[in-house]
N, CA, C and O atoms as a GROMACS GRO file, in nm:
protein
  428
    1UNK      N    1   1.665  -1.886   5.318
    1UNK     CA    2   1.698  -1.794   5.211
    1UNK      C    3   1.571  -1.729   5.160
    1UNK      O    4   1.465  -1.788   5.138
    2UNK      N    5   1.596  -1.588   5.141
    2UNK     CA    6   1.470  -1.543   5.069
    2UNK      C    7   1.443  -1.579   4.933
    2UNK      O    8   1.527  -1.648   4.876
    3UNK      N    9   1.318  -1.537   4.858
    3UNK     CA   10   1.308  -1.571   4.700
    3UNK      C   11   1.416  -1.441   4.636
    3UNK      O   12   1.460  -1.431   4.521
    4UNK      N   13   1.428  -1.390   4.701
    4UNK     CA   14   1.509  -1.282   4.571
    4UNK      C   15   1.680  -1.355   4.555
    4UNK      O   16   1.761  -1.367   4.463
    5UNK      N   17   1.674  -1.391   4.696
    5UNK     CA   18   1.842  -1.470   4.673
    5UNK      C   19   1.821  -1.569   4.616
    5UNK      O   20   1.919  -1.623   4.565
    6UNK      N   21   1.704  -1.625   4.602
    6UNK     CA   22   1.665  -1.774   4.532
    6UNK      C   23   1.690  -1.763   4.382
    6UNK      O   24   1.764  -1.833   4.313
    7UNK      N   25   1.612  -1.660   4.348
    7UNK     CA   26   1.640  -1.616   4.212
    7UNK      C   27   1.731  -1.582   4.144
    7UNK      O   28   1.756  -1.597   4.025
    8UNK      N   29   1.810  -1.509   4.268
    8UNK     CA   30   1.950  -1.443   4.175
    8UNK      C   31   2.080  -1.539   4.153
    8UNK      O   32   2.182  -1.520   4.088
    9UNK      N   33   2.035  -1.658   4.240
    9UNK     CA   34   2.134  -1.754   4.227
    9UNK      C   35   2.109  -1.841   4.121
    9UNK      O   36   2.215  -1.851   4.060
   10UNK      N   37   1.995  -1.930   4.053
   10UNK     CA   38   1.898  -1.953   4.000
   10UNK      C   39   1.968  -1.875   3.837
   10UNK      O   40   2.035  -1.930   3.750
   11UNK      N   41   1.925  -1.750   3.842
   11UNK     CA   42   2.000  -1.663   3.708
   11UNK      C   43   2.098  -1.688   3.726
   11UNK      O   44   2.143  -1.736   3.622
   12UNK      N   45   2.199  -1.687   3.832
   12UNK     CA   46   2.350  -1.681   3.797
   12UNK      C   47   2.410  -1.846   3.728
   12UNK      O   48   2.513  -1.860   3.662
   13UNK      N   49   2.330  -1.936   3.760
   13UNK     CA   50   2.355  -2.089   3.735
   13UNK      C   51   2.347  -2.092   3.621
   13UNK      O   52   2.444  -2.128   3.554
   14UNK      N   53   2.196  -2.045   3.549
   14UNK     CA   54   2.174  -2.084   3.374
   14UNK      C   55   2.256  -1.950   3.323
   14UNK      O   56   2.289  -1.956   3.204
   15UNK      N   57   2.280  -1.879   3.366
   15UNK     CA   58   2.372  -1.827   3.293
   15UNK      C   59   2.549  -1.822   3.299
   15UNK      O   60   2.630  -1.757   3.232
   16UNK      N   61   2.565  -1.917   3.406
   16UNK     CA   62   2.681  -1.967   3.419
   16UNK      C   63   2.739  -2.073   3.301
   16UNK      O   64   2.854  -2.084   3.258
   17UNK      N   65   2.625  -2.143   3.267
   17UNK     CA   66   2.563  -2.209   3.181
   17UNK      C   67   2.536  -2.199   3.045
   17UNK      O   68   2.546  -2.300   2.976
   18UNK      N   69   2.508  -2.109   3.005
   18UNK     CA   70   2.480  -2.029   2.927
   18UNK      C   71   2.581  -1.992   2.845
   18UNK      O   72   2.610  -2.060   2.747
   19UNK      N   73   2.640  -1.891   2.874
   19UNK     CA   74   2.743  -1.764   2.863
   19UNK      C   75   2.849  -1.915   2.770
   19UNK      O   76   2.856  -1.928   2.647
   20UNK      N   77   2.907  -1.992   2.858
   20UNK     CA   78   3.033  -2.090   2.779
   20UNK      C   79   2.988  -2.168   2.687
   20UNK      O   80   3.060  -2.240   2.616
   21UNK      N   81   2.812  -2.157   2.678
   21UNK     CA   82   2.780  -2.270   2.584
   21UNK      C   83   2.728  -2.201   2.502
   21UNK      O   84   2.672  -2.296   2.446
   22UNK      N   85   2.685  -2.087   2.423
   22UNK     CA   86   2.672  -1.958   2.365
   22UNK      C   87   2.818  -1.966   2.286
   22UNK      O   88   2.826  -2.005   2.170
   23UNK      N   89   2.900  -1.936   2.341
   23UNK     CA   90   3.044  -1.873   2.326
   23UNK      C   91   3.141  -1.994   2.217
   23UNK      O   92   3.207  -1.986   2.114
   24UNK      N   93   3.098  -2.104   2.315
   24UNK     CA   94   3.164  -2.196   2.186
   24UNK      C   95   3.060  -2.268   2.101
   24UNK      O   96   3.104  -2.362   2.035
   25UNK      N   97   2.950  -2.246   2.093
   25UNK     CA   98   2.878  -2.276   1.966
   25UNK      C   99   2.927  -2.109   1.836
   25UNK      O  100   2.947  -2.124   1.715
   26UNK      N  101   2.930  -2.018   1.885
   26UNK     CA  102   2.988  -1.905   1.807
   26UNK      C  103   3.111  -1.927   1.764
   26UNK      O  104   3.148  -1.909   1.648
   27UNK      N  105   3.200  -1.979   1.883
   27UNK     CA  106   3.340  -2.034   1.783
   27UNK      C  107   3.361  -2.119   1.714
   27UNK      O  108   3.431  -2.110   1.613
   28UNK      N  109   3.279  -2.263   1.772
   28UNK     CA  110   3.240  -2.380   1.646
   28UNK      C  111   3.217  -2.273   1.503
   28UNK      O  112   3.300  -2.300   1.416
   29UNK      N  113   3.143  -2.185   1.472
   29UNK     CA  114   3.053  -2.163   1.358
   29UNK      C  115   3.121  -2.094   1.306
   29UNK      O  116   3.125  -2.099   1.183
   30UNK      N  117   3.226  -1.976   1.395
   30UNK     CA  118   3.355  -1.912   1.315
   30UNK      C  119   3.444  -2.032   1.266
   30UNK      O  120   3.443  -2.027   1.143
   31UNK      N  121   3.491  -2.096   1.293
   31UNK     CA  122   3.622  -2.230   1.258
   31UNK      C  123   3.528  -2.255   1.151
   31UNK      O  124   3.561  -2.198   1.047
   32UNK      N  125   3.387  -2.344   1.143
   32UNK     CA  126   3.351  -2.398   1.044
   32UNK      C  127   3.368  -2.336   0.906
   32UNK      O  128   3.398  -2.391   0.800
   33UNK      N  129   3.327  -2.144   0.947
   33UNK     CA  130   3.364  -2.088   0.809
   33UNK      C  131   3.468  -2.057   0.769
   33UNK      O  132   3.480  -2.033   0.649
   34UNK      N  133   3.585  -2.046   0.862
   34UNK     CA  134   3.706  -2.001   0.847
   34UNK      C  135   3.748  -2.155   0.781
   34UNK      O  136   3.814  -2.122   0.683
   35UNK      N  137   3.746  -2.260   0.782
   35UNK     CA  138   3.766  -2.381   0.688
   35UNK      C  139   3.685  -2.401   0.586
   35UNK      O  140   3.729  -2.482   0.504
   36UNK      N  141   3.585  -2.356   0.563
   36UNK     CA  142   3.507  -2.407   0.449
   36UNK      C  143   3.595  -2.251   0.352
   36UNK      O  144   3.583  -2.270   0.231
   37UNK      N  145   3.643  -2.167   0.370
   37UNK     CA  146   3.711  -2.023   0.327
   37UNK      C  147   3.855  -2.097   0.260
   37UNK      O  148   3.894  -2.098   0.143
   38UNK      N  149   3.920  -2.162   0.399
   38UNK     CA  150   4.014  -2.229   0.313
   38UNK      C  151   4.008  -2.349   0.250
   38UNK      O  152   4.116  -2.396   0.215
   39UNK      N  153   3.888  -2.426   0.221
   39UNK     CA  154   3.889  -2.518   0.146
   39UNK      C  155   3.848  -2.452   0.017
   39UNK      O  156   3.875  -2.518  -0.083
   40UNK      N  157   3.792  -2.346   0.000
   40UNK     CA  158   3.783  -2.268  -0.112
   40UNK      C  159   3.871  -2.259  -0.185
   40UNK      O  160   3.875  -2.313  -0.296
   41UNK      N  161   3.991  -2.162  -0.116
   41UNK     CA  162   4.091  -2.129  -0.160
   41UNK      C  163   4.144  -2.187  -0.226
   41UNK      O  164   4.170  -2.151  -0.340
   42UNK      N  165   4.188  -2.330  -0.161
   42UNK     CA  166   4.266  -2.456  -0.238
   42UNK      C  167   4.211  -2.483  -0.333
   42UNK      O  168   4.278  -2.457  -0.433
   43UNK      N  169   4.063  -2.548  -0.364
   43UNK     CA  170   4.005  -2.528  -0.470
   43UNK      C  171   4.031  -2.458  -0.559
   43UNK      O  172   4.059  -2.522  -0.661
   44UNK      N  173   4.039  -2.307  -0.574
   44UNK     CA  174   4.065  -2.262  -0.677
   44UNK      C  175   4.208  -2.248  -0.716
   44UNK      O  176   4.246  -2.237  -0.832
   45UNK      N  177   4.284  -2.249  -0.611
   45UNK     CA  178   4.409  -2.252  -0.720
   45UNK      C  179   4.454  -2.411  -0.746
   45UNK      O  180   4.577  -2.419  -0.746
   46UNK      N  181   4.402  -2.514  -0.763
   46UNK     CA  182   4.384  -2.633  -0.801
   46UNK      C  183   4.316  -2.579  -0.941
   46UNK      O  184   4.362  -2.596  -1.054
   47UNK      N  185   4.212  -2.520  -0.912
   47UNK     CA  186   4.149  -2.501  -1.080
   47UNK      C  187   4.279  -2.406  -1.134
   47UNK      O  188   4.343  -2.467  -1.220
   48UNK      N  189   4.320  -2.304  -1.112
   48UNK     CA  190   4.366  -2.171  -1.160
   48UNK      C  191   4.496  -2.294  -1.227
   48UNK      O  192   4.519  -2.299  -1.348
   49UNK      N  193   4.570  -2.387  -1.122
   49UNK     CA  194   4.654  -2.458  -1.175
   49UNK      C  195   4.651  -2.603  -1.294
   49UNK      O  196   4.740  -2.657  -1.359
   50UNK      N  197   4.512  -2.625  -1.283
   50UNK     CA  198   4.472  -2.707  -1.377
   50UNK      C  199   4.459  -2.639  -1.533
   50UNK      O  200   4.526  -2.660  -1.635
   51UNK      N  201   4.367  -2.566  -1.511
   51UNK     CA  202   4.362  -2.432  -1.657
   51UNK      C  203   4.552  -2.378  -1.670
   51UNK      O  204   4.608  -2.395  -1.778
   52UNK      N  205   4.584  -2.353  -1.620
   52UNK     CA  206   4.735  -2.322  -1.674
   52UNK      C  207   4.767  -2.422  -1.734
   52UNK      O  208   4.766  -2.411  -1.857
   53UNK      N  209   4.818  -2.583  -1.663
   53UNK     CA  210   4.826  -2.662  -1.727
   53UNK      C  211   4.732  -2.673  -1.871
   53UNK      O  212   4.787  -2.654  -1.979
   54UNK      N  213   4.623  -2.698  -1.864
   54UNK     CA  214   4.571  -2.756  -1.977
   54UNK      C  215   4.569  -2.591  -2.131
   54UNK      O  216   4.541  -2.583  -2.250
   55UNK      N  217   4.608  -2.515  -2.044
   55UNK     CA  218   4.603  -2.392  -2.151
   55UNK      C  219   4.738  -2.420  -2.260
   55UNK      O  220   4.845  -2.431  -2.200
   56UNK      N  221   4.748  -2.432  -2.404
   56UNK     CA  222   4.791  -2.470  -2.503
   56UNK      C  223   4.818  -2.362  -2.542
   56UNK      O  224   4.724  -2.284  -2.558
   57UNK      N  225   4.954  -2.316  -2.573
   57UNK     CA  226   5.011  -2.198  -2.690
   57UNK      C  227   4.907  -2.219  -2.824
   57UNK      O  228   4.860  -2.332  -2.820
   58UNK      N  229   4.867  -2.155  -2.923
   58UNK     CA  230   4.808  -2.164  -3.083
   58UNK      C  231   4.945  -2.183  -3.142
   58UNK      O  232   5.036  -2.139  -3.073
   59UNK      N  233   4.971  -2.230  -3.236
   59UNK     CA  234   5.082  -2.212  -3.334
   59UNK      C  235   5.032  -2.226  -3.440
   59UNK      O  236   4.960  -2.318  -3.478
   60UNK      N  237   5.065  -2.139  -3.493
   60UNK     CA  238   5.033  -2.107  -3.648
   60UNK      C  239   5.101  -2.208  -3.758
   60UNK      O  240   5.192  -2.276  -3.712
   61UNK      N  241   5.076  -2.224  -3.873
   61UNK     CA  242   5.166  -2.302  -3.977
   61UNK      C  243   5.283  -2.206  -4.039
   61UNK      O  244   5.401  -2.233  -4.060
   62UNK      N  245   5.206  -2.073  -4.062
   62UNK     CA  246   5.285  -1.953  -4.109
   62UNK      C  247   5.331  -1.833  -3.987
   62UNK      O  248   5.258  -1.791  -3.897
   63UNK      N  249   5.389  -1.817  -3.998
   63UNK     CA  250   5.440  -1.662  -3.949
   63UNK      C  251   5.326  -1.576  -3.965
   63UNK      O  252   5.239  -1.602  -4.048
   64UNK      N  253   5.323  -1.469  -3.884
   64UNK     CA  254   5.199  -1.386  -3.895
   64UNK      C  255   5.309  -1.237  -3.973
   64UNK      O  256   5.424  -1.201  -3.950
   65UNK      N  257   5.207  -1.188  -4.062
   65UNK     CA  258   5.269  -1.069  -4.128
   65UNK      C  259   5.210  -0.996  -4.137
   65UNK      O  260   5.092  -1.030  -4.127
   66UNK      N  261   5.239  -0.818  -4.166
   66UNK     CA  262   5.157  -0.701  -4.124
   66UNK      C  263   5.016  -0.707  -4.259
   66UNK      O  264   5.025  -0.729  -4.380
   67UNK      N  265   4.930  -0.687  -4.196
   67UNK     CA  266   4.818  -0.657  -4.279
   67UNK      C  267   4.850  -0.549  -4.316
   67UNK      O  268   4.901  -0.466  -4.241
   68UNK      N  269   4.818  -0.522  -4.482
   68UNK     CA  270   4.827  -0.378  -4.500
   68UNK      C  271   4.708  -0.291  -4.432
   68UNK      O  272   4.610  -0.328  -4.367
   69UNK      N  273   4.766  -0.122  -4.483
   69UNK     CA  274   4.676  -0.042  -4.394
   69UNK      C  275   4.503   0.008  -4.479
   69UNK      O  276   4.490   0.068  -4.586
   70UNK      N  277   4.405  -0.038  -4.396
   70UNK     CA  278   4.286   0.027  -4.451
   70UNK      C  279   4.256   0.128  -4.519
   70UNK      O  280   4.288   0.222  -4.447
   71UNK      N  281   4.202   0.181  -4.644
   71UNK     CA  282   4.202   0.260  -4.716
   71UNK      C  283   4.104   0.374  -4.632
   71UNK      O  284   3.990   0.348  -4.593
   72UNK      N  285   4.180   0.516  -4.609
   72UNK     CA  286   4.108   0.609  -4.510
   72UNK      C  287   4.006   0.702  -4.579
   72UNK      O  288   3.970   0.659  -4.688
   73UNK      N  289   3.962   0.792  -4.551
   73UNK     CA  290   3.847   0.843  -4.606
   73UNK      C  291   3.855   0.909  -4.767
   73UNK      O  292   3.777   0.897  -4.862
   74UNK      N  293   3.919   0.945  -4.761
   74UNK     CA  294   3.958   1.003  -4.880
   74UNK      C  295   4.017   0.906  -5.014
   74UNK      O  296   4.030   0.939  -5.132
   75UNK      N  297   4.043   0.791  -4.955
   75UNK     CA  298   4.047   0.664  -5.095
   75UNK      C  299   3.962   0.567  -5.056
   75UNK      O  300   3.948   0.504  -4.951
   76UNK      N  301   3.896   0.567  -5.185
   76UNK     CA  302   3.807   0.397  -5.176
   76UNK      C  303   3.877   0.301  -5.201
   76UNK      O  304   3.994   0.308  -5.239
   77UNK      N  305   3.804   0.182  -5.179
   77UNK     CA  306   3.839   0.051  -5.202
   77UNK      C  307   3.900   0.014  -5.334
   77UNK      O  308   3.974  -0.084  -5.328
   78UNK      N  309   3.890   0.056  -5.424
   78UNK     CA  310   3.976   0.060  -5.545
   78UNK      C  311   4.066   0.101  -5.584
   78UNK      O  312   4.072   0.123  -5.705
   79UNK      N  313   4.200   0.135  -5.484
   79UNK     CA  314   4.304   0.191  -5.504
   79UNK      C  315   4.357   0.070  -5.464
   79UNK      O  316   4.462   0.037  -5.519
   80UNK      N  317   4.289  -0.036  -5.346
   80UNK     CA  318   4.382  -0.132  -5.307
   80UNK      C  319   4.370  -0.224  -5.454
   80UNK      O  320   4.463  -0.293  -5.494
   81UNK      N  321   4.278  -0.215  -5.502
   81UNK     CA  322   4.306  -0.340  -5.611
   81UNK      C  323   4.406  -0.303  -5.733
   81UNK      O  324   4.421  -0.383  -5.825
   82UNK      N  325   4.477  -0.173  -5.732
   82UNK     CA  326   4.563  -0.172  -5.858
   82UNK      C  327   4.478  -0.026  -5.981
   82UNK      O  328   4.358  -0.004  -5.996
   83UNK      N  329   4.563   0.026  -6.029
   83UNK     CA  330   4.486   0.066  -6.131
   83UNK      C  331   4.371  -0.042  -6.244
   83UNK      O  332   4.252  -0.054  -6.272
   84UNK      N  333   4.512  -0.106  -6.280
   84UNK     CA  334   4.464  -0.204  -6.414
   84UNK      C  335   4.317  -0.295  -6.357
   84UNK      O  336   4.253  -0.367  -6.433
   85UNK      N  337   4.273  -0.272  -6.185
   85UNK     CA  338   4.142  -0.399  -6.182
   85UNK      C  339   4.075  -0.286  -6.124
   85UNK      O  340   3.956  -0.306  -6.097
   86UNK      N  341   4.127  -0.162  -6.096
   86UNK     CA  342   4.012  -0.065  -6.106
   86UNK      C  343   3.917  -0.034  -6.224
   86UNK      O  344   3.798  -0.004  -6.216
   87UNK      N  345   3.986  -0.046  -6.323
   87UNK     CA  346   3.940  -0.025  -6.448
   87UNK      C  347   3.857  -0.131  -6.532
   87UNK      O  348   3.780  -0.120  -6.628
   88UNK      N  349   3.913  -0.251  -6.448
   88UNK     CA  350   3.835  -0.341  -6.515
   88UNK      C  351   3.681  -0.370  -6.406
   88UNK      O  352   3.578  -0.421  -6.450
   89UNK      N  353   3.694  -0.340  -6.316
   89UNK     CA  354   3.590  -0.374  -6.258
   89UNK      C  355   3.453  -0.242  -6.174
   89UNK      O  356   3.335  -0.257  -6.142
   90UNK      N  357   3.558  -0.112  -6.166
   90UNK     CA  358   3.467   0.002  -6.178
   90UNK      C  359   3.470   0.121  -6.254
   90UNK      O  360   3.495   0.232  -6.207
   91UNK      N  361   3.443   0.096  -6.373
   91UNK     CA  362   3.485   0.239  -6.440
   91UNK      C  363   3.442   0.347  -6.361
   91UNK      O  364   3.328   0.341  -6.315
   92UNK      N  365   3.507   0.435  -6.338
   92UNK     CA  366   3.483   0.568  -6.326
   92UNK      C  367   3.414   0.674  -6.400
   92UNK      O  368   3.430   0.694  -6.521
   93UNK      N  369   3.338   0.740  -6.324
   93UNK     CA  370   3.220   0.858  -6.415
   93UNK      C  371   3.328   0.994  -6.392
   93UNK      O  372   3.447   1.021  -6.381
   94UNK      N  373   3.233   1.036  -6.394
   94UNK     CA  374   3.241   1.175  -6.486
   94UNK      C  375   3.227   1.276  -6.331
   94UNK      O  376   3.286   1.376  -6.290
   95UNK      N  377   3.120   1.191  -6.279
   95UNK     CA  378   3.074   1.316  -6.191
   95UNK      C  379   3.146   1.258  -6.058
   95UNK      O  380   3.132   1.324  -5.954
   96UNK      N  381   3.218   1.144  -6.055
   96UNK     CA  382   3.278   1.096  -5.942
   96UNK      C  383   3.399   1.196  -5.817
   96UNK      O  384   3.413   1.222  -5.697
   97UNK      N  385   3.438   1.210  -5.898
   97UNK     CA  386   3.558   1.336  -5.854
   97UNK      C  387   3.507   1.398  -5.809
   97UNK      O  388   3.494   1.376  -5.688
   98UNK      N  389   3.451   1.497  -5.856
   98UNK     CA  390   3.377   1.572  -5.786
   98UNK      C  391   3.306   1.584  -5.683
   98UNK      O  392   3.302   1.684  -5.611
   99UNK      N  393   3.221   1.446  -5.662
   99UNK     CA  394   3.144   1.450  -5.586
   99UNK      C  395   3.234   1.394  -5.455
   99UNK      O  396   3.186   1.414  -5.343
  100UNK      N  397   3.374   1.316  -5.468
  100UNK     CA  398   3.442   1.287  -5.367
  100UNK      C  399   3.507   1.387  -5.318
  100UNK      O  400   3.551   1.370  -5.204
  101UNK      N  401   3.530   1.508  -5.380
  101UNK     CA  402   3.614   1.667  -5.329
  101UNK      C  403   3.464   1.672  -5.246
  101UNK      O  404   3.459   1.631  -5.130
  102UNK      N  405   3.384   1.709  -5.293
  102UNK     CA  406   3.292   1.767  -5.243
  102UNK      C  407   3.249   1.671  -5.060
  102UNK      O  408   3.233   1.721  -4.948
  103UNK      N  409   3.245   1.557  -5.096
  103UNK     CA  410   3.232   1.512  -4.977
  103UNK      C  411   3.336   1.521  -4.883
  103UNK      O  412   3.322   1.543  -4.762
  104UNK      N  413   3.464   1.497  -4.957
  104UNK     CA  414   3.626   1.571  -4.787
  104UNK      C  415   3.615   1.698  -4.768
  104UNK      O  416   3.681   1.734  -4.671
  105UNK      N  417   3.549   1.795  -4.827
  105UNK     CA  418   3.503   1.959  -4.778
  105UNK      C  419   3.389   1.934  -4.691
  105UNK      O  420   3.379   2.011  -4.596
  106UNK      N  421   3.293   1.837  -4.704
  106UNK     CA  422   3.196   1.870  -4.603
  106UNK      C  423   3.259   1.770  -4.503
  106UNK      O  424   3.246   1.818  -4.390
  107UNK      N  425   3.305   1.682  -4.501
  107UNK     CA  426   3.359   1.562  -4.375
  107UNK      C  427   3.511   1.618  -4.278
  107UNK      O  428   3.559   1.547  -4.190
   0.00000   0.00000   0.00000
């Protein structure tokens, strides 16, 4: 036999060799991740199902009821308290009015 047939037989062996032992170390390493993917999975809906479980409704002692509505630009905070504790707690000036027209014309 010559060296070139020596050789080409030679290549064809280790890569006879080769080629199937290449091929399933690549599929070993796909499977390994394709299971460690679904051991994930399970994992989390084990958690997703644990947190449901352990998630608790709040219950209140009272009923919840509408908050009244925020006083909007044009009334201050002293309309919610009543006339009679407006008066007792901010008298009103002189120049107040006015200066609240004057500020809803420029706002």
């Amino acid at each position: 036999m010559s060296r070139q047939t020596t050789f080409t037989l030679a290549c064809a062996v280790v890569l006879s060799a080769l080629g199937p032992g290449v091929a399933g170390y690549l599929s070993a390493r796909l499977d390994a991740i394709e299971s460690a993917e679904r051991s994930l999975r399970a994992l989390e809906a084990r958690l997703h199902a644990r947190e449901a479980r352990d998630a608790r409704p709040i219950s209140l002692p009272t009923p919840c009821t509408r908050t009244p509505q925020s006083p909007g630009p044009q009334q201050g905070p002293w309309t919610a308290l009543g006339e009679r504790e407006h008066k007792r707690r901010a008298p009103q000036q002189d120049w107040l009015p006015g200066l609240l027209k004057e500020i809803e014309r420029s706002g």
